[in-house]
N, C-alpha and C positions, 0 to 999 in steps of 0.2 A: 874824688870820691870822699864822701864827709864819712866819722866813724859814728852819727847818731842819725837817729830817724825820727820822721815830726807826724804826730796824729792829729788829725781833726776832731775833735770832740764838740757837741753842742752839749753846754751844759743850761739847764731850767732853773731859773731864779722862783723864789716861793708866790712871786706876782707874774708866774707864768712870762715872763721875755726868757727867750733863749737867747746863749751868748755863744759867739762861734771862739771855740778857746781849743790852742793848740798845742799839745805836750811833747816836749824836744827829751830825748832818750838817746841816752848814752849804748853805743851797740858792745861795747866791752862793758867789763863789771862796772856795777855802781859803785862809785867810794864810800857815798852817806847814805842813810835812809834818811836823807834830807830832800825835800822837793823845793825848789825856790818859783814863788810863785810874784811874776811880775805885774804890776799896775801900770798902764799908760798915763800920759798925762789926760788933764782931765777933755774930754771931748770938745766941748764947745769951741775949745783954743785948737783945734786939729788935732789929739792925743787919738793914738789906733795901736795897736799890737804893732804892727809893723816898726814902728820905732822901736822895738824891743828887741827885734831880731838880732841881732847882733851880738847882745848878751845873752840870750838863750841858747845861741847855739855855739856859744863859749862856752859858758857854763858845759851843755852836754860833751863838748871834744872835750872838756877834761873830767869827764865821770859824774856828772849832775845829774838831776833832770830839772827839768826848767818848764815851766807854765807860762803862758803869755795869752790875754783874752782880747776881745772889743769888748767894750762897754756899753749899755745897750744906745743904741741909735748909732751905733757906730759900725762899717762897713757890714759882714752878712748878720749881724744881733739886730734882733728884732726889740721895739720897744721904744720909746723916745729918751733921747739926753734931758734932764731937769735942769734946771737954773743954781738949786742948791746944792746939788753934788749928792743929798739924800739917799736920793736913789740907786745910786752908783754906791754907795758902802753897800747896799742889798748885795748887787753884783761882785763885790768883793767877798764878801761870806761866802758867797753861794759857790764862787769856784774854791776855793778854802775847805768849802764843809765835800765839794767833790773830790775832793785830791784827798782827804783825808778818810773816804769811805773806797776809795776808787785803786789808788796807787799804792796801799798799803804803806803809809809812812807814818811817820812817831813825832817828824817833826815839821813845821813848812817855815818858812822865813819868807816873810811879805816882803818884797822892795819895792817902793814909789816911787816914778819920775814926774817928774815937776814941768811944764813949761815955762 
């Protein structure tokens, strides 16, 4: 039995792709009004939330919360992956400007993984 729980959220980029993004919540107290919001690698090379898994739901067993998205073209987001990665900084904002309208926090800290 884990001590956090994981939500579904679809959040909407301002070019209308929705991304399917999932919030890992600590079921005891928060420590921070910190959210840590994870980037996959970038899609083209295989990058998906799922590789993320692992840290998010570290992060929540010890009082986080944690953020992890697809990017669009990637498993339920709608939208296609670009060539320049352009488009994909939208998708970075957009769950950033959710977390920060949504979860009530003061601060987020972005982390990127790399392929």
């Amino acid at each position: 039995m884990s001590n956090y729980t994981v939500e579904r959220i679809k959040v909407a980029t301002p070019d209308k792709v929705e991304l399917m993004t999932k919030v890992f919540k600590p079921n005891e107290e928060i420590k921070d009004n910190l959210v840590v919001v994870l980037v996959h690698p970038y899609s083209i090379l295989g990058g998906r939330q799922a590789l993320l898994k692992g840290i998010a739901s570290g992060l929540a067993q010890n009082g986080y919360r944690a953020v992890t998205f697809d990017m669009r073209g990637v498993g339920e987001s709608t939208g296609r992956a670009s060539l320049t990665g352009f488009a994909e900084v939208k998708d970075v904002i957009a769950v950033c400007n959710w977390v920060s309208e949504h979860l009530d926090s003061h601060r987020i800290l972005l982390v990127g993984s790399s392929a």
